[in-house]
Chimera marker file (.cmm) of the C-alpha trace (Angstrom):
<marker_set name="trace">
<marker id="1" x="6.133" y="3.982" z="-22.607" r="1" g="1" b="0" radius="0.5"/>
<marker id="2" x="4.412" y="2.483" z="-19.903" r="1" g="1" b="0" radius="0.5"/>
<marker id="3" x="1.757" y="-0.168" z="-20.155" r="1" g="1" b="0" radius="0.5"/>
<marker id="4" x="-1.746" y="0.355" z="-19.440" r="1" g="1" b="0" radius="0.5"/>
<marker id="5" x="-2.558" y="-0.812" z="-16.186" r="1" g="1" b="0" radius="0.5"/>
<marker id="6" x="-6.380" y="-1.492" z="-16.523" r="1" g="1" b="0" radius="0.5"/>
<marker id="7" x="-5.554" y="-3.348" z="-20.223" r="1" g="1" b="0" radius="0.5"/>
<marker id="8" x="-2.439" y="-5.835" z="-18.277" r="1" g="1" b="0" radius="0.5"/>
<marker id="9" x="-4.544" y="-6.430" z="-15.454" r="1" g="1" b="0" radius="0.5"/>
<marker id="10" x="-7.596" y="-7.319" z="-17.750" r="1" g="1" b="0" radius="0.5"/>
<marker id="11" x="-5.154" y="-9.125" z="-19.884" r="1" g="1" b="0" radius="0.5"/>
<marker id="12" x="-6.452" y="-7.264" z="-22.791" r="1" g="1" b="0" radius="0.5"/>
<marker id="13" x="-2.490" y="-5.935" z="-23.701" r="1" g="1" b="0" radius="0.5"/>
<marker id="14" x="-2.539" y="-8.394" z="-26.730" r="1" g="1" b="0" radius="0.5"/>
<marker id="15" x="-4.687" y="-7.132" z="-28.763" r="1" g="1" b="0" radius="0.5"/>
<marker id="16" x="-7.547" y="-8.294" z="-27.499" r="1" g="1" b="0" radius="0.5"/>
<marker id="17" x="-6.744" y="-11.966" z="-27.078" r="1" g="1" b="0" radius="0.5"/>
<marker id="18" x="-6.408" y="-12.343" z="-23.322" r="1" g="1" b="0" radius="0.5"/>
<marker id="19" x="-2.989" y="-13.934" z="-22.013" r="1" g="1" b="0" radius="0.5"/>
<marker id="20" x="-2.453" y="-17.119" z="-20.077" r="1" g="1" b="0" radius="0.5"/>
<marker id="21" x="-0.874" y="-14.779" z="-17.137" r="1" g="1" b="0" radius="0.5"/>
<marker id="22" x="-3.941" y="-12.752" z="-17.015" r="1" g="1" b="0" radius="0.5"/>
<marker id="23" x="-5.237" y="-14.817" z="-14.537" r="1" g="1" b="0" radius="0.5"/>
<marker id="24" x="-2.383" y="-15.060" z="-12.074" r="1" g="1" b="0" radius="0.5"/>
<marker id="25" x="-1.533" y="-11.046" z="-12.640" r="1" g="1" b="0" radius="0.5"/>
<marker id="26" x="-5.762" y="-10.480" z="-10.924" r="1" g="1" b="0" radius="0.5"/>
<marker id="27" x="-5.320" y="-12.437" z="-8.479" r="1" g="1" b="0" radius="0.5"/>
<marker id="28" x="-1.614" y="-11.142" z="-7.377" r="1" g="1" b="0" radius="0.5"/>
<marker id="29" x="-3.393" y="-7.621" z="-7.648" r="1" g="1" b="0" radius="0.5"/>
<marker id="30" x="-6.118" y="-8.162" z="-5.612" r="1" g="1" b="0" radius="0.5"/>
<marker id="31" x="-3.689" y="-9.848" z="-3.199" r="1" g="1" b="0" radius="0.5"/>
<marker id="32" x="-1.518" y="-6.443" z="-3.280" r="1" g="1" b="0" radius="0.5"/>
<marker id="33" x="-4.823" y="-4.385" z="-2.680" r="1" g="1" b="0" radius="0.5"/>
<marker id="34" x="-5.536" y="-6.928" z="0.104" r="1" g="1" b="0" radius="0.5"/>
<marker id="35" x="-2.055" y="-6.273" z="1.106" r="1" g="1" b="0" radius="0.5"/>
<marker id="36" x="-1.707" y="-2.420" z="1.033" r="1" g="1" b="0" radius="0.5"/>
<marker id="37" x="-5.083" y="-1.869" z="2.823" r="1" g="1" b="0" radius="0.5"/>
<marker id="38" x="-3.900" y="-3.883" z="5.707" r="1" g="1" b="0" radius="0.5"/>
<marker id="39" x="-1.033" y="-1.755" z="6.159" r="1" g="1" b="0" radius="0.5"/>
<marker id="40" x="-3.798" y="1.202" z="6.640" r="1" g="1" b="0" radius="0.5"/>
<marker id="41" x="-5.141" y="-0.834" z="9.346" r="1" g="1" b="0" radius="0.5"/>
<marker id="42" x="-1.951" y="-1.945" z="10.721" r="1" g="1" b="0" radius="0.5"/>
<marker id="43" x="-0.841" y="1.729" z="10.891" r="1" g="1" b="0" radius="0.5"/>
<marker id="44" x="-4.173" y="2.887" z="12.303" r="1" g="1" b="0" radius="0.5"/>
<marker id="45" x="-4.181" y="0.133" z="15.417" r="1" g="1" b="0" radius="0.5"/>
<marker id="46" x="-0.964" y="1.237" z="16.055" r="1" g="1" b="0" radius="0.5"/>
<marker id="47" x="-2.030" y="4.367" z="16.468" r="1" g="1" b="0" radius="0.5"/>
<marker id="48" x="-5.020" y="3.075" z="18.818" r="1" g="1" b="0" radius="0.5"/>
<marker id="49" x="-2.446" y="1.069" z="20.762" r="1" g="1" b="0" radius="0.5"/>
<marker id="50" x="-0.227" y="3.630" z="21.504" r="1" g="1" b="0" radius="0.5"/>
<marker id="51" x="-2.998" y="6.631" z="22.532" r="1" g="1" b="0" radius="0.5"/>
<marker id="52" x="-4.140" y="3.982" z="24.707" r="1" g="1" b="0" radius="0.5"/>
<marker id="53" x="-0.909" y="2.880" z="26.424" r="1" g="1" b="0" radius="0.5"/>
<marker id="54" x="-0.200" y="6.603" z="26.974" r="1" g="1" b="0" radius="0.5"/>
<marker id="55" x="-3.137" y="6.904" z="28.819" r="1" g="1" b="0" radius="0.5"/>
<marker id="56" x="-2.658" y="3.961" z="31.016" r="1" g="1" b="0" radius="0.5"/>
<marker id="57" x="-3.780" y="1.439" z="29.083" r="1" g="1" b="0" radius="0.5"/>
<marker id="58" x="-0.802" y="-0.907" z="29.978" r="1" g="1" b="0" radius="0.5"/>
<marker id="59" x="1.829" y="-2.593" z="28.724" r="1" g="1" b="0" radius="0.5"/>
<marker id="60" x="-0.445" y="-4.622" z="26.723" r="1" g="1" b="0" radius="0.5"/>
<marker id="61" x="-1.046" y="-1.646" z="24.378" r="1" g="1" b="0" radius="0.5"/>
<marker id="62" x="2.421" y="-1.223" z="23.851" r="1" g="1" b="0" radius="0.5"/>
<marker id="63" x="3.253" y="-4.655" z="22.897" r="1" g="1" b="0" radius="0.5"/>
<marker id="64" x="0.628" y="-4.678" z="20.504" r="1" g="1" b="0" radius="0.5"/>
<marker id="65" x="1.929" y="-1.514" z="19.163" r="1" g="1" b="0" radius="0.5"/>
<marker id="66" x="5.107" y="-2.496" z="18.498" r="1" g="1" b="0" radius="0.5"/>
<marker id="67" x="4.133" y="-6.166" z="17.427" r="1" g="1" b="0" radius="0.5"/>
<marker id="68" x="1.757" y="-4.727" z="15.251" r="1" g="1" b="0" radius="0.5"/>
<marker id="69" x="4.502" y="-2.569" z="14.344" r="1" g="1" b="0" radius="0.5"/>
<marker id="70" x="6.554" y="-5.392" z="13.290" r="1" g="1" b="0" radius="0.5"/>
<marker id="71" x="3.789" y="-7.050" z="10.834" r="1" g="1" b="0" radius="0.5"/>
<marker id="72" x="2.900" y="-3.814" z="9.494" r="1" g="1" b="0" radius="0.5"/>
<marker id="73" x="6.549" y="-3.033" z="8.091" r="1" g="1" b="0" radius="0.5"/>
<marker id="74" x="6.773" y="-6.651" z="6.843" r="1" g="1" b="0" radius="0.5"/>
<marker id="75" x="3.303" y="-6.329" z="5.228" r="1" g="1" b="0" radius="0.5"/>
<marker id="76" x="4.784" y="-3.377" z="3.518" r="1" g="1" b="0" radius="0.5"/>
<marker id="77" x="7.821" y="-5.637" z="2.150" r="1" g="1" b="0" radius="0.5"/>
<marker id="78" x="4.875" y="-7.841" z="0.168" r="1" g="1" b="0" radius="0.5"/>
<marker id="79" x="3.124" y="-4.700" z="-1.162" r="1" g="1" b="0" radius="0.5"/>
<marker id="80" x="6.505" y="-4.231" z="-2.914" r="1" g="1" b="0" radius="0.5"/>
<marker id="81" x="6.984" y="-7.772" z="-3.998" r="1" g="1" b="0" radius="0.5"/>
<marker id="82" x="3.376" y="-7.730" z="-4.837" r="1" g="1" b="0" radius="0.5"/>
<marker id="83" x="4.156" y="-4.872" z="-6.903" r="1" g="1" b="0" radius="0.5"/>
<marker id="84" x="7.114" y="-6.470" z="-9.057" r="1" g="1" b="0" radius="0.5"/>
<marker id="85" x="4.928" y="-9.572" z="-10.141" r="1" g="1" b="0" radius="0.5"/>
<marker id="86" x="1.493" y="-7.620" z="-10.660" r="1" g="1" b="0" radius="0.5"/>
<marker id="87" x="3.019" y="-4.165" z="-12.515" r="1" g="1" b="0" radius="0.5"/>
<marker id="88" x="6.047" y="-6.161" z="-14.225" r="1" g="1" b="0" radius="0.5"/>
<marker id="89" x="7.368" y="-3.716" z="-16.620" r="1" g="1" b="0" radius="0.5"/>
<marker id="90" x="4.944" y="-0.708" z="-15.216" r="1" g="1" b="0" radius="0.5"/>
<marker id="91" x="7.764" y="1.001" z="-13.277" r="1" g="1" b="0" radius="0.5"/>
<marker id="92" x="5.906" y="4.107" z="-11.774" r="1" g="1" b="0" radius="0.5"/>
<marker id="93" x="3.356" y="2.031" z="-9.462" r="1" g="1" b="0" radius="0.5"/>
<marker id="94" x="6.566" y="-0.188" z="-8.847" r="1" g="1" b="0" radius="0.5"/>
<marker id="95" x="8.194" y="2.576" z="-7.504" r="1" g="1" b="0" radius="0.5"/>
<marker id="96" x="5.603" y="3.912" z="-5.516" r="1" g="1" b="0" radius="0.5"/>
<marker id="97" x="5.043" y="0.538" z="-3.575" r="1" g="1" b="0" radius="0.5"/>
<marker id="98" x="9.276" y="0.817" z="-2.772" r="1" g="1" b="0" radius="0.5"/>
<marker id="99" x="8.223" y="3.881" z="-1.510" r="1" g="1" b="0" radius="0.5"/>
<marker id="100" x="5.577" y="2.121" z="1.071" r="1" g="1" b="0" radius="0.5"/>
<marker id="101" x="8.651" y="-0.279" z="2.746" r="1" g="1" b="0" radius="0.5"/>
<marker id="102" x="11.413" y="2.611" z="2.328" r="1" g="1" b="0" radius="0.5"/>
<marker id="103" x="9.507" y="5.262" z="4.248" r="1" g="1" b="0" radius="0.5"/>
<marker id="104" x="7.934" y="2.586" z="6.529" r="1" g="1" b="0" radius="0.5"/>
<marker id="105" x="11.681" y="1.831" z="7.215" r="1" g="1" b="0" radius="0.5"/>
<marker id="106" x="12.752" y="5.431" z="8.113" r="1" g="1" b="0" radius="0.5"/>
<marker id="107" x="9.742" y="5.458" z="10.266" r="1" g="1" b="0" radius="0.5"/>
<marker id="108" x="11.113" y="2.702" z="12.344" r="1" g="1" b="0" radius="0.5"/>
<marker id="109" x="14.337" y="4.057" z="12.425" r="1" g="1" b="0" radius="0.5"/>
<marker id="110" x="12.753" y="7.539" z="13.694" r="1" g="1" b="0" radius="0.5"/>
<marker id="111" x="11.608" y="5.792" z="17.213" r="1" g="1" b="0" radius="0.5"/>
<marker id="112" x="14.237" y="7.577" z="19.595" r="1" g="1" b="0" radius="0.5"/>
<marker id="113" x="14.913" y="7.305" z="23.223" r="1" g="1" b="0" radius="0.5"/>
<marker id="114" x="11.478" y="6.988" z="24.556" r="1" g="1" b="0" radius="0.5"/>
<marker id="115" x="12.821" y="6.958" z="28.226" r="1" g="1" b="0" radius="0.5"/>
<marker id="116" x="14.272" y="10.597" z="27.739" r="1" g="1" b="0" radius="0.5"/>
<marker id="117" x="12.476" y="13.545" z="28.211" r="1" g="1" b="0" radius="0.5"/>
<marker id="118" x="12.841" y="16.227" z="24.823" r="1" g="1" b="0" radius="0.5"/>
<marker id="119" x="12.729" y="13.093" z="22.567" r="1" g="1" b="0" radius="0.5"/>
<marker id="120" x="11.418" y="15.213" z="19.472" r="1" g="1" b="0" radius="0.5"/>
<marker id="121" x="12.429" y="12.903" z="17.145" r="1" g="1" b="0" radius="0.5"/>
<marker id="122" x="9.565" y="10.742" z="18.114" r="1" g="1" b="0" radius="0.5"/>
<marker id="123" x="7.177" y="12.934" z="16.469" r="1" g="1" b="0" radius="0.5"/>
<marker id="124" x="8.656" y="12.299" z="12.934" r="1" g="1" b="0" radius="0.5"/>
<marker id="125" x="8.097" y="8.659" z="13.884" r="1" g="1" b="0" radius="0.5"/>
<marker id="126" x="4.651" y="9.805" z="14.048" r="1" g="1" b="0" radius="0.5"/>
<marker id="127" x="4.283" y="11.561" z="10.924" r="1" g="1" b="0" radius="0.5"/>
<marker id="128" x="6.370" y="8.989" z="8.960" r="1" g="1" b="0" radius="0.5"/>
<marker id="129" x="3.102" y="6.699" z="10.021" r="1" g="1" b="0" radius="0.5"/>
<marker id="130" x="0.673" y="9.741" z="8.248" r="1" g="1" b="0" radius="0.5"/>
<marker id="131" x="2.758" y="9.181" z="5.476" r="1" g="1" b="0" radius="0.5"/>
<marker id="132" x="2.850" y="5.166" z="5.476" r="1" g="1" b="0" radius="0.5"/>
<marker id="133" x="-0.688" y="5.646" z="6.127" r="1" g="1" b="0" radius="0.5"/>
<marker id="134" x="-1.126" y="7.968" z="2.922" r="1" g="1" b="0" radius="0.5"/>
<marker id="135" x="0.762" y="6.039" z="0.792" r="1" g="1" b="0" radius="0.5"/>
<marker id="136" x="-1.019" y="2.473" z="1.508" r="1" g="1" b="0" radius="0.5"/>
<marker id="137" x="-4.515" y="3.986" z="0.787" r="1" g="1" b="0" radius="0.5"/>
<marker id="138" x="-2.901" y="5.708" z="-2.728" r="1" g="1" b="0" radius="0.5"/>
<marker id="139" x="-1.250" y="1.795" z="-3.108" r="1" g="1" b="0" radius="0.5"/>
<marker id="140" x="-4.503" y="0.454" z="-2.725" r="1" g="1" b="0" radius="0.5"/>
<marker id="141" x="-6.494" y="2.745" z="-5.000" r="1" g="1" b="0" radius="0.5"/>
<marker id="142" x="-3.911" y="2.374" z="-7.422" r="1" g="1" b="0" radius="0.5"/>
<marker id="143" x="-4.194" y="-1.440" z="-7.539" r="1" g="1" b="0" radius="0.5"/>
<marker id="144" x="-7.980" y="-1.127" z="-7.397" r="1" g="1" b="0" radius="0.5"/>
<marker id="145" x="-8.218" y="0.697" z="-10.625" r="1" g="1" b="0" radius="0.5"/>
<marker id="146" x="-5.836" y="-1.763" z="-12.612" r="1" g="1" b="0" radius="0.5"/>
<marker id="147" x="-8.214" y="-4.150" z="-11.585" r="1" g="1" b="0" radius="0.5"/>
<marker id="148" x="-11.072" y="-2.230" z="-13.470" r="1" g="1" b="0" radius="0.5"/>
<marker id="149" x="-10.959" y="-3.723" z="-17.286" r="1" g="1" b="0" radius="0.5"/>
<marker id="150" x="-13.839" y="-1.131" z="-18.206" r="1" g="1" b="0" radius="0.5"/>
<marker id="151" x="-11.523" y="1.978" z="-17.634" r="1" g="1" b="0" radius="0.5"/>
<marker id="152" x="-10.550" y="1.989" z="-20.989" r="1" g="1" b="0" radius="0.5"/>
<marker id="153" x="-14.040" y="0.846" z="-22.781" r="1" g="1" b="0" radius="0.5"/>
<marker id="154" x="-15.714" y="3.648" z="-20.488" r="1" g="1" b="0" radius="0.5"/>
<marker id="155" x="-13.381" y="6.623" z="-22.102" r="1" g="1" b="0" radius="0.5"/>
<marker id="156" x="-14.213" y="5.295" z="-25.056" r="1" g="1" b="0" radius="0.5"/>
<marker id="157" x="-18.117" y="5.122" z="-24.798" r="1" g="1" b="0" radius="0.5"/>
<marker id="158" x="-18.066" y="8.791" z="-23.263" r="1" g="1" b="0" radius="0.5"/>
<marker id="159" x="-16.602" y="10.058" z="-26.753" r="1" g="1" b="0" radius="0.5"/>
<marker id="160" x="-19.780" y="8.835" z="-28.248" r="1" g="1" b="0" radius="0.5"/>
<marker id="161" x="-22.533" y="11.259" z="-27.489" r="1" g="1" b="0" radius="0.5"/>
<marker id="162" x="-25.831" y="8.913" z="-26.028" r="1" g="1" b="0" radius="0.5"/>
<marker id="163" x="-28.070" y="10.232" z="-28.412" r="1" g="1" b="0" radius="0.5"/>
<link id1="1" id2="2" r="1" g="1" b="0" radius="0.2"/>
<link id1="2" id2="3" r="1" g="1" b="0" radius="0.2"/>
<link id1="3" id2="4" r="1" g="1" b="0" radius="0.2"/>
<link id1="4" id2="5" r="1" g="1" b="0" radius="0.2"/>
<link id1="5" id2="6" r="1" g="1" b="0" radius="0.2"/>
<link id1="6" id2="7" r="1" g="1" b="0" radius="0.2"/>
<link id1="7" id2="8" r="1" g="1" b="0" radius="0.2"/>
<link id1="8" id2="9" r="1" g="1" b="0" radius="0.2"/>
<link id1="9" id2="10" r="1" g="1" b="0" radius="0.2"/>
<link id1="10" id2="11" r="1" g="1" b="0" radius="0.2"/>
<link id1="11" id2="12" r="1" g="1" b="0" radius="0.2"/>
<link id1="12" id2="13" r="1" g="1" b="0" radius="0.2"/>
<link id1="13" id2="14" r="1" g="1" b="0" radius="0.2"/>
<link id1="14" id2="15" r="1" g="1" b="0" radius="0.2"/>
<link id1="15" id2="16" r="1" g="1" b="0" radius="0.2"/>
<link id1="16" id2="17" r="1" g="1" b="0" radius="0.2"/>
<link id1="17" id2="18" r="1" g="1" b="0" radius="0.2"/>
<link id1="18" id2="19" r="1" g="1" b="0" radius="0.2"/>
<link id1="19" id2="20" r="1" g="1" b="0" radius="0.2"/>
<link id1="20" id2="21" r="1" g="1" b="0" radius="0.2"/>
<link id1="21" id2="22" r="1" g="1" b="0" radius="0.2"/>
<link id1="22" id2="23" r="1" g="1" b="0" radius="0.2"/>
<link id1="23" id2="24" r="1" g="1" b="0" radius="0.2"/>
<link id1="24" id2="25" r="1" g="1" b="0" radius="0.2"/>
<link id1="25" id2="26" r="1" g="1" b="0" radius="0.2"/>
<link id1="26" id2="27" r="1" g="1" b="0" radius="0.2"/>
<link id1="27" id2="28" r="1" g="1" b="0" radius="0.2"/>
<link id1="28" id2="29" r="1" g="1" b="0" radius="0.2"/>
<link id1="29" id2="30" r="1" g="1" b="0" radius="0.2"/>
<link id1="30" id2="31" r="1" g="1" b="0" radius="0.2"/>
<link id1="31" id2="32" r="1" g="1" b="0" radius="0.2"/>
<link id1="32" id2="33" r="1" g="1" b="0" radius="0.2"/>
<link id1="33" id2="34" r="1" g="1" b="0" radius="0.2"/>
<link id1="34" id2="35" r="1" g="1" b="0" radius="0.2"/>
<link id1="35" id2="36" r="1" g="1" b="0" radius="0.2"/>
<link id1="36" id2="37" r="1" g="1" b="0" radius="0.2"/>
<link id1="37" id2="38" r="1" g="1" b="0" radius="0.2"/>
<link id1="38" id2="39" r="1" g="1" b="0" radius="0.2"/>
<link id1="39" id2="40" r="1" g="1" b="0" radius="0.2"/>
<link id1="40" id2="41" r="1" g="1" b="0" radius="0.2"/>
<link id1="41" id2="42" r="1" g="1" b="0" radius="0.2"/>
<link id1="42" id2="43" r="1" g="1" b="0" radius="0.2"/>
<link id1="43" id2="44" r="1" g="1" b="0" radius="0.2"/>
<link id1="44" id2="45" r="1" g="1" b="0" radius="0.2"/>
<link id1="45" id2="46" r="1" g="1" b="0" radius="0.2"/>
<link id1="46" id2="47" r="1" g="1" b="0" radius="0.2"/>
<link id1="47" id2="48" r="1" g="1" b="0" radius="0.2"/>
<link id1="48" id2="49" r="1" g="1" b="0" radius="0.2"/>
<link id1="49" id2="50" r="1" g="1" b="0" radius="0.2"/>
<link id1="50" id2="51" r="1" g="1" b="0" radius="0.2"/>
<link id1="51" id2="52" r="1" g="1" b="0" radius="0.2"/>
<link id1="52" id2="53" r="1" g="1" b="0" radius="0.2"/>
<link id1="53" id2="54" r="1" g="1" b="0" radius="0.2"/>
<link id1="54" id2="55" r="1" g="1" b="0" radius="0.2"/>
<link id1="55" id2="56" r="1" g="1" b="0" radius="0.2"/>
<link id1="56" id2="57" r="1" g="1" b="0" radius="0.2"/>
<link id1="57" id2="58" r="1" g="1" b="0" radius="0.2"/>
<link id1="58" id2="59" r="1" g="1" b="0" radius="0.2"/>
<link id1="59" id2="60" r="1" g="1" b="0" radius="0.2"/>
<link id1="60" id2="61" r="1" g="1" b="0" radius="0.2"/>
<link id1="61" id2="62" r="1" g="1" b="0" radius="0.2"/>
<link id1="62" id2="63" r="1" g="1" b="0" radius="0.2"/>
<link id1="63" id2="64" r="1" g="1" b="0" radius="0.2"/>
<link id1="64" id2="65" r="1" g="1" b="0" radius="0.2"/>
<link id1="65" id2="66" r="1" g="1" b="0" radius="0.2"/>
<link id1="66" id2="67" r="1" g="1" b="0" radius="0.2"/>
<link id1="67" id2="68" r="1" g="1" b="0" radius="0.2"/>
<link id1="68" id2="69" r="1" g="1" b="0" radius="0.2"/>
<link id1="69" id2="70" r="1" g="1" b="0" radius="0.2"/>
<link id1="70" id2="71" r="1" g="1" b="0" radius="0.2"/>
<link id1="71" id2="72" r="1" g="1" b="0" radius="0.2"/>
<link id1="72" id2="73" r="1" g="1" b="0" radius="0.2"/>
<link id1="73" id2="74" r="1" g="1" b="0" radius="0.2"/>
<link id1="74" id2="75" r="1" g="1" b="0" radius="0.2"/>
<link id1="75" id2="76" r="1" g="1" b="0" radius="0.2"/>
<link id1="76" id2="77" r="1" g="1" b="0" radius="0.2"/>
<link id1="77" id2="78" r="1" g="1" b="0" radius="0.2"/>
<link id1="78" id2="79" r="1" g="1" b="0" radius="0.2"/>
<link id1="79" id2="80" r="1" g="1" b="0" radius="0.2"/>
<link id1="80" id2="81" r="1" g="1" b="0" radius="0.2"/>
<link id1="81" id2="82" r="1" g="1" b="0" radius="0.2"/>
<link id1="82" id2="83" r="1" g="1" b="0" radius="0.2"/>
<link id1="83" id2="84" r="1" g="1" b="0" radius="0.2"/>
<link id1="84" id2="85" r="1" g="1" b="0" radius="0.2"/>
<link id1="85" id2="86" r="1" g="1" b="0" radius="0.2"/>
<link id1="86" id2="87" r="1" g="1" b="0" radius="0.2"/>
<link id1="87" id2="88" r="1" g="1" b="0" radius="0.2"/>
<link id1="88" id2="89" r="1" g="1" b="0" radius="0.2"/>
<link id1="89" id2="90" r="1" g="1" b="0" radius="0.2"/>
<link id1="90" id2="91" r="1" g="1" b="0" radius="0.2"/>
<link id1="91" id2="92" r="1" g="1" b="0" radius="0.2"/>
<link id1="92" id2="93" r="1" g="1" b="0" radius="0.2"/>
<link id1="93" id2="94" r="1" g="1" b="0" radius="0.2"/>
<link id1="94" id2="95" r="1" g="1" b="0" radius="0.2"/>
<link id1="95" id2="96" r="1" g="1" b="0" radius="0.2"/>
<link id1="96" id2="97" r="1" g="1" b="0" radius="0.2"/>
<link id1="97" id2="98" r="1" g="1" b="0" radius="0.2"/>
<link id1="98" id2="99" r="1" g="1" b="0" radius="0.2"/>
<link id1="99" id2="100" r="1" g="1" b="0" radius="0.2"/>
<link id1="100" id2="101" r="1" g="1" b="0" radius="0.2"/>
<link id1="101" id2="102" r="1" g="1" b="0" radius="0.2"/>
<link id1="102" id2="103" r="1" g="1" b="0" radius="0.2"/>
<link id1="103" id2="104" r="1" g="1" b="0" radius="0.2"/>
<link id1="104" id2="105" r="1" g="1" b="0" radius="0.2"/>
<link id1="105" id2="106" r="1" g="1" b="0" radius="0.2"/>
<link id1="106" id2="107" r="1" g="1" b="0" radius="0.2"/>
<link id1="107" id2="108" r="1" g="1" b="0" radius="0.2"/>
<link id1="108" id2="109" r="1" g="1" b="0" radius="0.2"/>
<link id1="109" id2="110" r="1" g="1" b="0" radius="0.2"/>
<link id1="110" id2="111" r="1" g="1" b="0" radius="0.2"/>
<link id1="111" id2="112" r="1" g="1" b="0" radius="0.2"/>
<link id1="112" id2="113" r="1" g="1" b="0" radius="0.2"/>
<link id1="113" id2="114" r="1" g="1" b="0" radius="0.2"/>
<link id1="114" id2="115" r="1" g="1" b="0" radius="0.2"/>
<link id1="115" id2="116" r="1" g="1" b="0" radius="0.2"/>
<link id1="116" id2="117" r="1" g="1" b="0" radius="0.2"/>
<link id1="117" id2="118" r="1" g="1" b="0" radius="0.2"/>
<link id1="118" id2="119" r="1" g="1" b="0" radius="0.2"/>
<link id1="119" id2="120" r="1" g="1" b="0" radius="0.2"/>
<link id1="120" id2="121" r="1" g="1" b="0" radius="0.2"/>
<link id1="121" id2="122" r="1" g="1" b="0" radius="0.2"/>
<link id1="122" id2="123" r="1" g="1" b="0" radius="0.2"/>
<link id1="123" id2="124" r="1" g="1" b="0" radius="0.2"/>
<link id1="124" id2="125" r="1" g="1" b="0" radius="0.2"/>
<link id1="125" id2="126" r="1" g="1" b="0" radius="0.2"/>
<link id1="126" id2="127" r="1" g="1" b="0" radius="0.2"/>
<link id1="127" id2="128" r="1" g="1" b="0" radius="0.2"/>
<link id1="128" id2="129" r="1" g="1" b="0" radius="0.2"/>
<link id1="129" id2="130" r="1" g="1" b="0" radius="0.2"/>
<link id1="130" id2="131" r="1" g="1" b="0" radius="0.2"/>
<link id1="131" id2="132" r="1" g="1" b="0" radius="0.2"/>
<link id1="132" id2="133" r="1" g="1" b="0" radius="0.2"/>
<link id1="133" id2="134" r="1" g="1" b="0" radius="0.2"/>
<link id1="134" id2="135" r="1" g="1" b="0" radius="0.2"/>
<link id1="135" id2="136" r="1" g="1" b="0" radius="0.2"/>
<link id1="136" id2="137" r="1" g="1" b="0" radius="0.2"/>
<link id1="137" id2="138" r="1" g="1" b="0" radius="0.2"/>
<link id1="138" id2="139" r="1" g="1" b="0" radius="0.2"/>
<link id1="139" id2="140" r="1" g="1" b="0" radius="0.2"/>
<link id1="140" id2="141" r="1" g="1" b="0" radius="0.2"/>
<link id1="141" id2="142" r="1" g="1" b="0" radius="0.2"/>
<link id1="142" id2="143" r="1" g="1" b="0" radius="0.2"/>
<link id1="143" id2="144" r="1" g="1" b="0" radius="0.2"/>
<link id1="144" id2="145" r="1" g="1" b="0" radius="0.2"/>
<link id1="145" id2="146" r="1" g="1" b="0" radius="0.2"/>
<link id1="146" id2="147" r="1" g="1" b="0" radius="0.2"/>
<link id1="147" id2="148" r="1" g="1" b="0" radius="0.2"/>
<link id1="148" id2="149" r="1" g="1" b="0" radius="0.2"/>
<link id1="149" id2="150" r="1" g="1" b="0" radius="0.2"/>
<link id1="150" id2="151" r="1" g="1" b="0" radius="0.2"/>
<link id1="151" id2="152" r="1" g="1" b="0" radius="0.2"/>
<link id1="152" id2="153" r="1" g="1" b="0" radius="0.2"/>
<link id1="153" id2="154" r="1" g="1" b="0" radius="0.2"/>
<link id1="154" id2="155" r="1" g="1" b="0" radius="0.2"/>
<link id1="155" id2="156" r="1" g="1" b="0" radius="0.2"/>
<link id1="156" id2="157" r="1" g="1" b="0" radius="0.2"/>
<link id1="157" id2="158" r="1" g="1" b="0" radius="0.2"/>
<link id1="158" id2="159" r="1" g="1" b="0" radius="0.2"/>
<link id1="159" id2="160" r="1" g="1" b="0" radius="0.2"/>
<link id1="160" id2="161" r="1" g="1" b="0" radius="0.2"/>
<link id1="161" id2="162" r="1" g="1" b="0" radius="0.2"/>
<link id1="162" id2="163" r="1" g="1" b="0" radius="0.2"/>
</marker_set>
């Protein structure tokens, strides 16, 4: 069974008494949100840097593409670390944040020749980025929402007609 993600963040899994890690587990969430929204930047610069470069931007766009390239993927390493100490024992967002640095990683891997003409394997390197893309803002929003102790007070209080 896994634990409720709103209750560990809020450190409200004890029963009600809040834990000493409750603390440290917010603020390594809000770090991973922090985290996984950069990579949505990251991955949308990089797609500014490179429409610019091919049209004659420079080789400063390119450099920034693939530098920005380079923190991106690594930024997607501490979303998964990130994940380990803020989800401990909450295996499904775990997994999905391996996801982020395993599909980033195929997506690097999915460059190509550049120099050769008919290099279509560059467009999966460009839809592997969609998908990093996709899966940092789903990261993010999942994070956000652990951080939100009133999820499970709310469902409650909506059983209870207002009148």
């Amino acid at each position: 069974m896994e634990p409720d993600l709103a209750n560990m963040a809020a450190g409200s899994d004890l029963g009600g008494v809040r834990s000493p890690r409750a603390g440290w587990r917010r603020i390594v969430l809000w770090v991973y949100v922090l985290a996984a929204s950069l990579v949505g930047v990251g991955v949308l610069l990089q797609a500014f840097s490179i429409a610019a470069y091919i049209r004659g931007a420079g080789t400063g766009a390119r450099d920034l593409h693939e530098n920005g390239g380079v923190i991106t993927h690594n930024i997607e390493i501490v979303v998964f670390l990130l994940a380990l100490v803020g989800f401990w024992r909450a295996w499904r967002p775990i997994a999905l944040a391996l996801a982020l640095p395993l599909v980033g990683t195929a997506q690097v891997l999915l460059v190509g020749d550049t120099d050769s003409t008919g290099g279509w394997v560059n467009g999966l390197h460009g839809l592997f980025a969609i998908v990093v893309l996709v899966l940092a803002g789903a990261l993010a929003e999942v994070g956000r929402r652990s951080l939100r102790p009133t999820v499970v007070a709310s469902r409650q209080q909506r059983a209870v007609p207002p009148w």
